[in-house]
Structures are given as structure tokens and as C-alpha cells.
C-alpha positions, 0 to 999 in steps of 0.5 A: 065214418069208414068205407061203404062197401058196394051192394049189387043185384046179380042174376045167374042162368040156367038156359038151353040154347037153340043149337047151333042156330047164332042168331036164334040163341042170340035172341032167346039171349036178349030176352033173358038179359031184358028181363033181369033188367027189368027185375033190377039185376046190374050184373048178368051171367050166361053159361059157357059157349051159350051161343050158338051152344056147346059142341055136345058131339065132341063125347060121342064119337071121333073128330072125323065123324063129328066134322058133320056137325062141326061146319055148322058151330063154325059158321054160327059162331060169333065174331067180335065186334059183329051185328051179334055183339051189337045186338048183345050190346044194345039189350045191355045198354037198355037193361042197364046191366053188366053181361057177361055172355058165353059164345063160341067165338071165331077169329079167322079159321080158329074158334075159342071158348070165350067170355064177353063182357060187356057195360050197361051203357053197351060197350064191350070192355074186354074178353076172357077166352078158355086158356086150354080147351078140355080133354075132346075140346081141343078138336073144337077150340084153341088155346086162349087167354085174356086172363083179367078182370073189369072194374064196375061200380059193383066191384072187380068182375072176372070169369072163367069156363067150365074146367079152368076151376080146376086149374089152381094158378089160373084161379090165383092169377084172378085171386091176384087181380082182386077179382071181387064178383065171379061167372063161373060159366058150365055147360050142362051135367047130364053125359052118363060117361062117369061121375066127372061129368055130372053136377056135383063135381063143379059145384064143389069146384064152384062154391071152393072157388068162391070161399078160396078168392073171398069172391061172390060166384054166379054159376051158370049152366046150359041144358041139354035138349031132346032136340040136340041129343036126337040130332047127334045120337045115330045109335042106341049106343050114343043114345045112352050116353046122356040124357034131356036137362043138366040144369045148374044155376047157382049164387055163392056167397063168399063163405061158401053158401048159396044166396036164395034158390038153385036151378037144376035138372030140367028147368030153365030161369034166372035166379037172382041174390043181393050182394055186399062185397063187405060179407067179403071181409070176414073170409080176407081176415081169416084166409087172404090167399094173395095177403096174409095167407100166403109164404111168397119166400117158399111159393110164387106164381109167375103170371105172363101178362102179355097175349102170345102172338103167332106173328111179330112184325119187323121192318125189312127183317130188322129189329125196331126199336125206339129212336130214344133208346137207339140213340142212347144205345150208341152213345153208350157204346161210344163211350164205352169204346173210347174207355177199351180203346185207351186201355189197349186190353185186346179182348176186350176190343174184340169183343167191342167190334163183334157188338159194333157189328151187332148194332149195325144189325138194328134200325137205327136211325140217322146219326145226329150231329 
């Protein structure tokens, strides 16, 4: 007998968040995690930046005028690990479901665009932040990372907001990573500023995403309220530039096609599939783009997998390092001393004494006997 591959239920959202209010969309959140409990769902997607809401202000005018608006995304924005995420966390556990949450997330003075995973039995397993903000974005939040994926009982779970399915390597790395089920997590698509701004273009970018990674794709989107657009647009002008709803959820079947019905325009939901990661086989056997379909002779990503910091620690200015690899160090360089030593060959004594000096620069701990 061979393999039996994962069969799961998974629920994709189309929903308005209560801008900018954290602890009101936080429960308009939690209703809806509940509910695709109820109706079996094991893996749930939320649309990008959902608490406390997307800064829709950003395209309507300059940085200094949407200061305003701004000092009320940042102070309902959500840390992790917070009451938030423990609320989050506890409706996770008791709809025995995967949720993958869009927020604005606040770590000290700086805000991301992030994704938060978290496990049926209510754990956080890990966060997946936008690797660059989008065009006025940048004013909002900065450059993330956390590029991975989480192993479920369903199968490899990865995600990624809005624009970054428009980044190649960024959707290879995950490729990479054997990433099997996808939240693709958008805001919404009602701005009237051109035609990249509306649905089609990120369906495409979707649905692309899917056939290309052989992976099942949950799109998620928010919606655009008549509150929030009243709120932000202070002339007729602005008032021209979008309109109420934007709606799109959508889930993608690795060839392509779309798994049961989509949300659009003004309607708020869940929509729900049955997946086999088995259907995933028939696109691998045509088009691995990891495996068999590729040329790593001609073409190669090369993937950081370390978080950059700002910050490196060090202990009275000097390097630290291991005292296994200190001590091996200096019994290498002994060694090799005596060697240069013996042959009398003058530059290369020099250029021992320059490296001695070198040595003495790091931490090292005492000499053993």
C-alpha cells in the first residue's frame, strides 16, 4: 500500500475590519475563528493587516497629513505575545483549528506587516512579517522577514501579504521550504488610482502562485467600509478615489482552479473547500520548480536564513567565541608557529606575529596547563 496523503478542510475570509479599534476587530475576529470551527474548518485565513485594519489613508495624501491617523494604528496595534494574541490563541484552542491572523504588529516604536500562526491547541508557532512594505507603505511599516513555513498534520503552512506574490524569489524560498497549503492575505480592491489596485491583478498573482508551488492557495481580503472612507476623505477629490466593499476570497486548488465559491465586492464570509495534498502530485510530475524543473547549473537562489539584527552583543568590545573553538584555535596556531619558527623563512614569522596579535584581541579564556 502507499502513501495516504492529508485530506483537511480549510476556511478563507472576506471581512471589514472595525478600523482602527484592536480589541473590537480582535473580537469580530474570534467569532469568525469560532465559526469555521464549528462548521469543521482545521485551517483558517485572515486577510493582510486585518487587526486593527489596513492604513487605507496612506494613498490619499502625504506622510504629514496622515500623521492624524497614524498615532491611532500604532497605539491599537498588536504585540506579540499580548492579551490579543492570547484571546487569539484561546479561540484557536476551542475551535480546534490552524489560524493564520493578519495584524499590524508593534515591536518597540516600529510596526510590521505580519502574519501570526498560530495551533489548534493555541499556541503561537511562529510569525511571518512582510520583507518590504509596498510603495506608501513604507511610511507605515518596515522591512520584515521570518520567511518560513509550519509543519501540521495537514501538511507544510506558509504565508505571505498582499505584493510579496509579486516577488519571485520570495515565493521560490517558500517553493523551497515545501510549502504545501498557502494564506495569501490582501486587503481589499476598491482604490479607483488604476488598475493595479483592483482585484483582478492579485487574483492572477494568486491563483499563478498556486499552480507555480503545486500548493492549495486561501485568499483573504478585507473590505473597505463607508465608515473609514468618510473618516479619511475631507475632500470630493479624495472622495473619488474609492469606494465601500473590495471583497475577495478565494480557494485555489493547485492547478490553478478555484475549489467552490468566491466572495466579492460587498459581501462579508468565509468560504470553505476540502483539500487532498495528493491533487498536489499531477502539477510536481509536470512542473517541480524545486525538483525536476529546474537548471541550479545556470540559476540559484541564495536564501539568508538568518534574522538581521540591528544589534550584536559583545562582551567589553570583544569578539566571543566558544572556548572549544578558542582553545582549538591556539593549539593551531602553536603549532603552526613552531613549523615557521624552524624554517627561519622571515615573512612568514611576521606575518605569524601580526595573527598572534590578532588572537590576543579575542576573549579568550585561560591557558590550560
Amino acid at each position: 500500500m502507499g502513501d495516504i496523503y492529508p485530506k483537511a478542510k480549510v476556511a478563507a475570509t472576506a471581512i471589514a475590519p472595525v478600523y482602527w479599534d484592536r480589541d473590537a476587530t480582535a473580537q469580530k475576529a474570534i467569532k469568525y475563528i469560532l465559526k469555521a470551527g464549528e462548521n469543521g474548518a482545521n485551517i483558517i485565513g485572515f486577510p493582510e493587516a486585518f487587526i486593527p485594519g489596513y492604513p487605507w489613508w496612506i494613498w490619499f495624501g502625504d506622510p504629514t497629513w496622515g500623521l492624524r491617523f497614524y498615532k491611532e494604528l500604532h497605539e491599537n496595534a498588536v504585540e506579540i505575545p499580548s492579551p490579543t494574541t492570547d484571546a487569539l490563541c484561546d479561540a484557536a484552542k476551542k475551535a480546534e483549528t490552524y489560524v493564520v491572523m493578519g495584524l499590524s504588529e508593534r515591536k518597540g516604536g516600529t510596526l510590521y506587516c505580519s502574519q501570526l500562526f498560530i495551533n489548534p491547541h493555541g499556541e503561537i508557532m511562529g510569525i511571518h512579517r512582510k520583507l518590504k512594505a509596498t510603495h506608501v507603505e513604507r511610511s507605515i511599516w518596515g522591512d520584515g522577514g521570518y520567511l518560513q513555513v509550519f509543519d501540521t498534520e495537514y501538511g507544510k503552512l506558509g504565508g505571505l501579504n498582499c505584493y510579496e506574490h509579486l516577488m519571485p524569489l520570495t515565493r521560490y524560498a517558500l517553493y523551497y521550504l515545501g510549502e504545501q497549503i498557502h494564506v495569501a492575505s490582501w486587503p481589499a480592491f476598491s482604490m479607483k488610482i488604476g488598475y493595479t489596485f483592483t482585484a483582478p491583478p492579485a487574483v492572477y498573482a494568486t491563483r499563478h502562485m498556486a499552480a507555480e508551488g503545486a500548493v492549495f492557495a486561501l485568499m483573504c481580503s478585507q473590505l473597505i467600509t463607508k465608515e473609514v472612507l468618510e473618516k479619511i476623505c475631507d475632500t470630493p477629490e479624495k472622495a473619488q478615489m474609492a469606494e465601500a466593499g473590495g471583497a475577495w476570497a478565494e480557494i485555489i486548488a493547485p492547478d490553478g482552479q478555484t475549489l467552490g465559491t468566491t466572495i466579492t465586492e460587498n459581501n462579508e464570509g468565509i468560504i470553505y473547500a476540502e483539500i487532498d495534498l495528493g491533487e498536489s502530485i499531477y502539477m510536481k510530475n509536470a512542473c517541480d520548480t524545486v525538483g525536476h524543473y529546474t537548471r541550479p547549473d545556470l540559476l540559484q537562489l541564495l536564501f539568508n536564513r538568518e534574522t538581521p539584527t540591528p544589534v550584536i552583543e559583545k562582551t567589553s568590545g570583544k569578539i566571543i567565541l566558544e572556548s572549544k573553538q578558542l582553545n582549538q584555535l591556539r593549539l593551531n596556531y602553536e603549532s603552526l608557529k613552531k613549523q615557521i619558527e624552524k624554517s627561519g623563512d622571515r615573512e612568514s614569522i611576521n606575518t605569524a606575529l601580526k595573527f598572534e596579535q590578532e588572537l590576543k584581541g579575542l576573549d579568550l579564556p585561560p591557558k590550560k596547563p
